[in-house]
N, C-alpha and C positions, 0 to 999 in steps of 0.2 A: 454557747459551746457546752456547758456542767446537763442544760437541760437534754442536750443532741446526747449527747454521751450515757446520759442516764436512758435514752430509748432506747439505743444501739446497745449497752450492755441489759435490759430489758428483753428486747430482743432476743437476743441471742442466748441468754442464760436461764427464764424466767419457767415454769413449768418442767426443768429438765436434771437429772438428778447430778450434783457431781461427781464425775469419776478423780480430778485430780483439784487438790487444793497447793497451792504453795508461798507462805506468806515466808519474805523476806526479808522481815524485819526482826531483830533479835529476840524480842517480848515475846513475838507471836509466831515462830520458827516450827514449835513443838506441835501449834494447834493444825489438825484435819478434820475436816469439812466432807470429802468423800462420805458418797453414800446419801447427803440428804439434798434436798428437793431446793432451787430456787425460787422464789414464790414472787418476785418482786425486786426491780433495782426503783428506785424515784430520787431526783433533786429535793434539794430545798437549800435553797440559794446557791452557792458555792461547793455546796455540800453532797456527795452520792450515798445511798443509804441502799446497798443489798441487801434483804431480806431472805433469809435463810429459815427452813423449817427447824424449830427447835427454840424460838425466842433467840434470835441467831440475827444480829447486822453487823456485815461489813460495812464498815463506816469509811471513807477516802475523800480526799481531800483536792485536786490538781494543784494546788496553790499555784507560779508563775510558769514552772517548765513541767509537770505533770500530763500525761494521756494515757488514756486508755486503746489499746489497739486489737480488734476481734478481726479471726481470720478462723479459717478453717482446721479444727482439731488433726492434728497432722504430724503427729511426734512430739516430743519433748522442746520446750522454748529455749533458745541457747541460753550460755552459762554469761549473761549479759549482766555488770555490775548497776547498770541502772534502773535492775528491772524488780521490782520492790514486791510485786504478787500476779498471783498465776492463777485463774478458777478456770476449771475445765469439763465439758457434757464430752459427752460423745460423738457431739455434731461441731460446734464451736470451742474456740481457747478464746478468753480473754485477757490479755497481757498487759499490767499494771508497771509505765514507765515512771519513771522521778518523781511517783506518789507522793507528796508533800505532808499526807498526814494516812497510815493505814491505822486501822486500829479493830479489835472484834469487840462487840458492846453488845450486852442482852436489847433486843427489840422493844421489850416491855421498858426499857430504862433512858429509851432513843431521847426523848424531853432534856437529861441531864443536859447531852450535847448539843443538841441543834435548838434546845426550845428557850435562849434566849434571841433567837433570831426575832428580825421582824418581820412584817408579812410579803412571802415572797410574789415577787412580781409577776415568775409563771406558774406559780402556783392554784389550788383550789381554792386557798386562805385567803387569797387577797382581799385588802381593806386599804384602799387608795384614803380612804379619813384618817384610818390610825396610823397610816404611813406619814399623813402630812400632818398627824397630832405631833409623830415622834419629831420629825424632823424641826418641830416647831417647840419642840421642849426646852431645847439649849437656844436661846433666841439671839447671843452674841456669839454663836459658834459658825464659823463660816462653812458657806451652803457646800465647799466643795469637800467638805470633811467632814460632814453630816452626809451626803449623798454616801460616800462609801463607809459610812456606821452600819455595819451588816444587824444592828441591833434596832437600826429605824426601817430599811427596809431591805432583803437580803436580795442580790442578785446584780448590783451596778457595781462594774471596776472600774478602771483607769478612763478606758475607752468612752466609756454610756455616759459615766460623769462628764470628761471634757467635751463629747461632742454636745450632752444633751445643757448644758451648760452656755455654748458656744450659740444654738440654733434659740436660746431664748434672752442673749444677750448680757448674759449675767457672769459678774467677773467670780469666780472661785474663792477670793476673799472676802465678798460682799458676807453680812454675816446673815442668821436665817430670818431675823428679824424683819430686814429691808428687800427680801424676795417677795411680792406682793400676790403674784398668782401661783404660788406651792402647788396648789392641785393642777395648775395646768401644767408646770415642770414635773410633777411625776408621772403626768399620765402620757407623757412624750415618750419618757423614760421607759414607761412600760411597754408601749407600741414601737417603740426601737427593738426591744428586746422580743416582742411578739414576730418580729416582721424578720430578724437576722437567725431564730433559734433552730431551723433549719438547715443555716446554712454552714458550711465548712467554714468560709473566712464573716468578716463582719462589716456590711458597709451599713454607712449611715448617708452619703450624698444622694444613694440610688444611683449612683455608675461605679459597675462593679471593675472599672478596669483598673490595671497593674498600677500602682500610686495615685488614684481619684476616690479610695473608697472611703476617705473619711476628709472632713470639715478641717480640724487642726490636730486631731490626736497624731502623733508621730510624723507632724512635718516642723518640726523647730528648726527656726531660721529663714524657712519657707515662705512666700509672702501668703496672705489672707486668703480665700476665694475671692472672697465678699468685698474687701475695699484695698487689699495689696499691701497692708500692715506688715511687720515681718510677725511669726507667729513664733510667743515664746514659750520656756519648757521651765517646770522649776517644782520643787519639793514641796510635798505640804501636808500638814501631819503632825502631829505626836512625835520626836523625835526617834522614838524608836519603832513608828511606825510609819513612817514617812514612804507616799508614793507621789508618783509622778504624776503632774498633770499638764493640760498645754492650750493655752488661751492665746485671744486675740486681744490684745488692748485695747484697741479702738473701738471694734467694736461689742467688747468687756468691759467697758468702764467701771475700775471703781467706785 
């Protein structure tokens, strides 16, 4: 989704100067943007990176309910309290809902933020070794909290973790020690992500229909595909970082 969104705002903004800037967040209220050039939006993991002439990025975030929404430059964007920023050509508006992170950071200084990431998986950078060196650094930390360490490799949430979790057998508190083929779990991982980044919604089974399009992610209570287990849900994290994930027991064995 972060990768689709960063072409479509690419797209639409990249080569074109702005006529209207409108950041909605208190910090950055005062700053305007009108008048210079878009050169560039790109992902890196999670993360949108617009590029503005001037040593100039917007940096954003979607965190869990964030989008980006581009339609045709066509008046002023209502007086909407969810709508965190505004960039706009002459041709396109792109409208910044429940932006989870806005922020404007000099271009030359982009590293503070995004460059402890690790190497992303749609990325130029990628390095499927240092992905599974990192992953392999913390060797009693369990794999399913290492997968979403945006510091070992940046681009798996909730989703990629439990499905790509799910299609290699392996229970989410196994820890990363006792995962034996790592490079072959990340490189699912990444070919999931290769294969859905296109797409509006995200399957992993390959049938796109209304409730078939994933393995276990968001069927808790559901039985299995695979052998009719009920499929469970449950927290796992850092306590103040705790996200959801959703395994089959059976066959997830501890």
């Amino acid at each position: 989704m972060v990768w689709r969104t960063a072409r479509q705002l690419h797209e639409a903004l990249a080569g074109r100067v702005l006529v209207r800037s409108d950041f909605r967040v208190p910090r950055y209220a005062t700053v305007d943007l009108a008048g210079r050039t878009v050169t560039e939006t790109v992902s890196r993991g999670k993360h949108l990176l617009t590029r503005v002439e001037g040593d100039v990025t917007v940096h954003t975030h979607l965190k869990m309910e964030g989008s980006w929404r581009i339609s045709r430059a066509a008046g002023y964007p209502p007086r909407d309290h969810r709508v965190r920023l505004v960039l706009a050509n002459d041709t396109w508006q792109a409208v910044g809902h429940q932006l989870g992170i806005v922020e404007v950071i000099r271009t030359s200084r982009e590293p503070d933020t995004v460059g402890h990431l690790g190497p992303d998986l749609l990325g130029p950078d990628w390095d499927a070794d240092e992905a599974v060196r990192r992953l392999a650094s913390a060797p009693d930390r369990p794999i399913g909290e290492a997968l979403m360490d945006q510091r070992n490799l940046a681009g798996i949430g909730n989703l990629y973790k439990s499905e790509t979790l799910f299609l290699r057998g392996i229970s989410p508190w196994r820890p990363a020690a006792e995962v034996d083929a790592m490079p072959d779990l990340v490189e699912l991982a990444r070919r999931m992500l290769e294969a859905n980044k296109e797409r509006i919604g995200q399957v992993t089974t390959g049938n796109p229909g209304r409730g078939e399009q994933t393995w276990v992610y968001g069927r808790a209570g559901r039985p299995c595909r695979r052998c009719g287990t009920v499929i469970r849900r449950g927290e796992q994290g850092p306590a103040l970082e705790e996200r959801v994930t959703f395994w089959c027991p059976r066959c997830q064995p501890a």
